[in-house]
Backbone bond lengths (Angstrom), bond angles and torsions (degrees), N, CA, C in turn:
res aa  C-N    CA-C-N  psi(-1)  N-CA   C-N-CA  omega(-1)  CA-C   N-CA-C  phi
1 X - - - 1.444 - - 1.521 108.44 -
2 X 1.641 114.07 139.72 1.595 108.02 -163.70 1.851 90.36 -121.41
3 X 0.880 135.59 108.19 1.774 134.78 159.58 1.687 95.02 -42.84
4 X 1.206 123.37 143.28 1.180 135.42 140.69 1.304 126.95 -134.62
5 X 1.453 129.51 110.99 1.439 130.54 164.50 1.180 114.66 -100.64
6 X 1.530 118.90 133.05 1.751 144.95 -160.12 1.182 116.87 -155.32
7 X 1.686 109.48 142.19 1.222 115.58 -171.92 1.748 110.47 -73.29
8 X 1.501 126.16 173.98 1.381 121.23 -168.78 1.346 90.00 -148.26
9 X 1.547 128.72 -5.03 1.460 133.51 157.92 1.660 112.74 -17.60
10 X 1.503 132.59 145.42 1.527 117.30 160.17 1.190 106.54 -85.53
11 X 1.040 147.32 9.04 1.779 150.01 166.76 1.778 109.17 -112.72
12 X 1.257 94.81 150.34 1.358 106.14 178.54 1.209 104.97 -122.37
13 X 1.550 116.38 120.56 1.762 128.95 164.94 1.351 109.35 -173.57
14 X 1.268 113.21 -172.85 1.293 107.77 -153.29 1.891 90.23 -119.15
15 X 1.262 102.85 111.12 0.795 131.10 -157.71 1.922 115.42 -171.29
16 X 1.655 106.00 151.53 1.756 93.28 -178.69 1.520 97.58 -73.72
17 X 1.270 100.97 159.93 1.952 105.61 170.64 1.405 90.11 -101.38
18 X 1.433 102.97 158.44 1.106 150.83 150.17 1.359 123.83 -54.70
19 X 1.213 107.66 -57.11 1.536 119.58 161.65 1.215 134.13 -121.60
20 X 1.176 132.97 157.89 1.599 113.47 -160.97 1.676 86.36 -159.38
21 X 1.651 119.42 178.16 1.507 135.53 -170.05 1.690 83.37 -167.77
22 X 1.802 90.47 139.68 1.706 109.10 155.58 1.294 116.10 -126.44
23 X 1.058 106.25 103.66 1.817 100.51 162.34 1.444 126.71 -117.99
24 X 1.514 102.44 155.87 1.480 96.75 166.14 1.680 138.78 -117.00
25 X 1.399 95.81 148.05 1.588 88.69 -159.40 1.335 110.41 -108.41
26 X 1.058 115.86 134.34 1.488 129.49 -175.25 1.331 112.08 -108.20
27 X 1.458 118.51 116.00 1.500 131.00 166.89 1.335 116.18 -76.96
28 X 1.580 113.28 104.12 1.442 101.08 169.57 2.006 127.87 -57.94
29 X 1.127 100.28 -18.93 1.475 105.56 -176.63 1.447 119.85 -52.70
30 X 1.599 112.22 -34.37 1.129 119.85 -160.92 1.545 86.56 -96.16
31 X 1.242 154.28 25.49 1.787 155.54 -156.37 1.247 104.18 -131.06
32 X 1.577 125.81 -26.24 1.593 127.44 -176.55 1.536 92.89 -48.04
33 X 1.714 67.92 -173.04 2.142 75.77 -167.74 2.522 77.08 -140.44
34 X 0.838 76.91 69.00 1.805 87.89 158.19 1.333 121.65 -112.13
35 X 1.564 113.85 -175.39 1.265 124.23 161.02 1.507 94.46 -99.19
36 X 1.897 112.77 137.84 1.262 137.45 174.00 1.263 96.32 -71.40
37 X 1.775 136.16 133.26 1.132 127.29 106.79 1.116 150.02 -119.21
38 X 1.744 110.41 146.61 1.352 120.18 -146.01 1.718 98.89 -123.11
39 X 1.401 93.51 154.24 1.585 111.12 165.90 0.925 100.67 -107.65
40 X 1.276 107.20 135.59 1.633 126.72 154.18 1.439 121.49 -69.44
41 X 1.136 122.79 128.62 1.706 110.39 167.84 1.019 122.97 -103.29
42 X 1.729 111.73 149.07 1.647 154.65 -119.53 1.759 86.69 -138.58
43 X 1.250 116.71 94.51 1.133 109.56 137.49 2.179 105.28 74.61
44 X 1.189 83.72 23.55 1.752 91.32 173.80 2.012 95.43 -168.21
45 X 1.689 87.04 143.95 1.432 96.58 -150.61 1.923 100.43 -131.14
46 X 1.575 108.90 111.48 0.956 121.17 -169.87 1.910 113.74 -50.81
47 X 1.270 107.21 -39.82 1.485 122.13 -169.45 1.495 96.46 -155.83
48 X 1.433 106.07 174.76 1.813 118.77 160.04 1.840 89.57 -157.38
49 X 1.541 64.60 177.64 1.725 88.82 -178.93 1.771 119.86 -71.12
50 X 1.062 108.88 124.03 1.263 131.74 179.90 1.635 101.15 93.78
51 X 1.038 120.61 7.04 1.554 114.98 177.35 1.625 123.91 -78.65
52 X 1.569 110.37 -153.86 1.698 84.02 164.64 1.478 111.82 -144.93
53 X 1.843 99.56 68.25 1.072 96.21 -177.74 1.833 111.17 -90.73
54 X 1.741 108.55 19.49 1.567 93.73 173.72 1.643 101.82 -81.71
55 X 1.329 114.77 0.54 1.668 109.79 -154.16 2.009 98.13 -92.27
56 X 1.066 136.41 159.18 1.229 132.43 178.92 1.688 91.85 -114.26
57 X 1.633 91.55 104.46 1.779 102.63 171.56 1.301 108.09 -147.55
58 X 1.420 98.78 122.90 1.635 109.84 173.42 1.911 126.14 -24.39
59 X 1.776 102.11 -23.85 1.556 117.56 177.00 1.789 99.34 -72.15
60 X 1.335 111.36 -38.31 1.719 104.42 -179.72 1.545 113.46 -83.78
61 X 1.314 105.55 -18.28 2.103 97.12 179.57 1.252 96.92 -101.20
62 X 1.024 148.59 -40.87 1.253 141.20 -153.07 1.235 120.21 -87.07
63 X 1.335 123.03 -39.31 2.029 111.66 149.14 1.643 112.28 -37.36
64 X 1.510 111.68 -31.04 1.734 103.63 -162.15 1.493 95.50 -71.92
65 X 0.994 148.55 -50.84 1.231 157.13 -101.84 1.649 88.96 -72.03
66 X 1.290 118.43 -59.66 1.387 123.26 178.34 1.179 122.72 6.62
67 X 1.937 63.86 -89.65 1.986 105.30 176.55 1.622 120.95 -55.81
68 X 1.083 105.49 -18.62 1.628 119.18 -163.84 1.706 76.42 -84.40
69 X 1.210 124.50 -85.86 1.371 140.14 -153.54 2.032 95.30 -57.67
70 X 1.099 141.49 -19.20 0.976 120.88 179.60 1.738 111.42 -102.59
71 X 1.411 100.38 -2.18 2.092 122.25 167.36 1.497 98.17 -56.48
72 X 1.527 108.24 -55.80 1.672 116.19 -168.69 1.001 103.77 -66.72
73 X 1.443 118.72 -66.89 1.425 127.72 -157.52 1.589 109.82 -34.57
74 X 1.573 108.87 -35.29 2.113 121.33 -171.56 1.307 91.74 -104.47
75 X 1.736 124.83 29.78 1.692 102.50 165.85 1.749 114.76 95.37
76 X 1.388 123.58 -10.93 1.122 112.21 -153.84 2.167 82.74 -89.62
77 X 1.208 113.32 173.27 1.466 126.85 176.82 1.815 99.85 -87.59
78 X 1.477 101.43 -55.83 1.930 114.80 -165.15 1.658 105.92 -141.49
79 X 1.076 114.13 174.27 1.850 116.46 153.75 1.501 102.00 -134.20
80 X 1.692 85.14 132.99 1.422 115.65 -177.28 1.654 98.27 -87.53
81 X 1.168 109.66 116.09 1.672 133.04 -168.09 1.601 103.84 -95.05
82 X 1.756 91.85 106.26 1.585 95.64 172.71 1.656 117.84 -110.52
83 X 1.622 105.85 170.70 1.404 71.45 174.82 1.822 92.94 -149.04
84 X 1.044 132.70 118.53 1.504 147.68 -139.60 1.359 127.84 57.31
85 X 1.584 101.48 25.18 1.360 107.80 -162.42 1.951 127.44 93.90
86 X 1.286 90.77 -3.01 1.252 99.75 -173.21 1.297 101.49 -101.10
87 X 1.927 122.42 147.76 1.819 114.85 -160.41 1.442 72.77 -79.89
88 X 1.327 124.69 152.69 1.729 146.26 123.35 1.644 129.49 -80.01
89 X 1.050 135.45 -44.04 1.169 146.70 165.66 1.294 134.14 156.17
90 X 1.533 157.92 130.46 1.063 149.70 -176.61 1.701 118.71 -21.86
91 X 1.470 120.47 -158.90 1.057 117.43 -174.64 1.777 97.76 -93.21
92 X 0.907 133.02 -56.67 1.524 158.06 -151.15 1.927 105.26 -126.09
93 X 1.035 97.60 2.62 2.241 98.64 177.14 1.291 117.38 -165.02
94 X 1.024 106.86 132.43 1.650 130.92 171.33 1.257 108.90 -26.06
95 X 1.439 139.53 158.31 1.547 104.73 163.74 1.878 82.55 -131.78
96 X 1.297 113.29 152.01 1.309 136.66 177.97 1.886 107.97 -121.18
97 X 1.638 104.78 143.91 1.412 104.54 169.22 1.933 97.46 -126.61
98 X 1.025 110.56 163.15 1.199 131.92 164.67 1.269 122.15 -97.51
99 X 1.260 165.22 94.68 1.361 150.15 -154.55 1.544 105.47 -142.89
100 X 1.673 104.03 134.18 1.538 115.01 156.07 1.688 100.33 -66.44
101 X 1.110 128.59 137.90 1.773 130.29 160.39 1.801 99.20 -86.10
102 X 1.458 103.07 -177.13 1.180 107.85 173.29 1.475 125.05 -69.78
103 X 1.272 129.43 -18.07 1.372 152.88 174.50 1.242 100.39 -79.34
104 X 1.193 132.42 -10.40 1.506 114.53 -170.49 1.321 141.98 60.18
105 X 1.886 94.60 31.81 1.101 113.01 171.25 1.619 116.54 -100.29
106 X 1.698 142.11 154.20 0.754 132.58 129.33 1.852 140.77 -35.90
107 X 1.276 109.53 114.33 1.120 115.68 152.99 1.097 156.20 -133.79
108 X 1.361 148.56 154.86 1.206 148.42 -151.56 1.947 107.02 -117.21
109 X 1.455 101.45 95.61 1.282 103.73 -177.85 1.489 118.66 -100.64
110 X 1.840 126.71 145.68 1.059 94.65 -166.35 2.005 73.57 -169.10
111 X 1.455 111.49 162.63 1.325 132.09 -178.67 1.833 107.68 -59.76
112 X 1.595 120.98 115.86 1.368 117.06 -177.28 1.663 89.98 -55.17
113 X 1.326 95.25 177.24 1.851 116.19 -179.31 1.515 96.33 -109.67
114 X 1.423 100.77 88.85 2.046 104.77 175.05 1.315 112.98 -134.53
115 X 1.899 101.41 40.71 1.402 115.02 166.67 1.610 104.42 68.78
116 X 1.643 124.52 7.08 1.267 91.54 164.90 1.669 101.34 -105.95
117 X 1.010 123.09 9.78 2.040 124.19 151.95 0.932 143.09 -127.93
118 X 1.498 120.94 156.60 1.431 133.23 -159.84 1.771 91.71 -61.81
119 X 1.467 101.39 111.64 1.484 106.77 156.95 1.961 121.20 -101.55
120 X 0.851 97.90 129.29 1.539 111.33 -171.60 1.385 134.43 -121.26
121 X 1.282 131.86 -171.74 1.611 129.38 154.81 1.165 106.84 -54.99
122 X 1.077 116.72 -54.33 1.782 117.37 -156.00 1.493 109.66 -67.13
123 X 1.712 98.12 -47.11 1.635 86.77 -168.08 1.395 105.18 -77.39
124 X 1.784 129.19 -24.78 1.551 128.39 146.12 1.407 106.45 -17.39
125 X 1.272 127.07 -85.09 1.249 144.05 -168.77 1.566 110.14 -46.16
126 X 1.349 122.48 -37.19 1.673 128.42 179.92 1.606 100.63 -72.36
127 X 1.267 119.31 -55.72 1.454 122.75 -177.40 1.663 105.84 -58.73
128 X 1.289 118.40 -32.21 1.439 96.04 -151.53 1.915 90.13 -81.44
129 X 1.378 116.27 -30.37 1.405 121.82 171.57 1.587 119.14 -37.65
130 X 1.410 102.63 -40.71 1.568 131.52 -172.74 1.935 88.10 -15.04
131 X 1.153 88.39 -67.49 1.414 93.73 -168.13 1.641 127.14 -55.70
132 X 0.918 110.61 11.84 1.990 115.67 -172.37 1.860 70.77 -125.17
133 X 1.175 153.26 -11.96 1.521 109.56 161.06 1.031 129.93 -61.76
């Protein structure tokens, strides 16, 4: 699900609007019920620390595109973007694990927020659940 808020002004500039609309858009693609497959990436690095990959700017997707487009091209669905080996998050989604631990507890594993990912409502909304697992 993507929030979008946009101006509805009849002029375009940069300027506050007057009028504005929020909706949200829901991709059915990402709703199937398959097995994901993902590439991992080799040596190319979605964000790092202190950078600005929490910010959504055409300078952070648009180097991927490549790599993104040559994931599909061999079958893959996305690439899961690491960065020392550690998961960071897909190209376009958060990524979440579910895990038994050794104790046999439930847990909810998922990328700290150290500015190298898109933090949002949603994944707000996944964490704050954390707790009803």
């Amino acid at each position: 699900m993507r929030i979008a808020h946009f101006s509805t002004d009849a002029i375009m500039g940069v300027k506050t609007p007057s009028n504005t609309k929020i909706c949200a858009i829901l991709n059915p693609t990402t709703l199937r019920h398959k097995t994901l497959s993902v590439k991992c990436s080799d040596g190319v690095n979605k964000n790092w620390p202190l950078g600005h990959g929490q910010y959504t700017l055409s300078g952070n997707l648009g180097p991927l595109v490549p790599y993104v487009s040559d994931a599909k091209a061999n079958g893959f669905d996305d690439v899961l973007w690491l960065l020392d080996d550690y998961i960071q998050e897909m190209t376009v989604l958060n990524v979440f694990f579910v895990i038994m631990n050794r104790y046999g507890d439930i847990e909810l594993v998922t990328s700290s927020d150290n500015g190298c990912i898109q933090p949002g409502i949603i994944r707000n909304a996944i964490l704050d659940l954390e707790s009803d697992i």
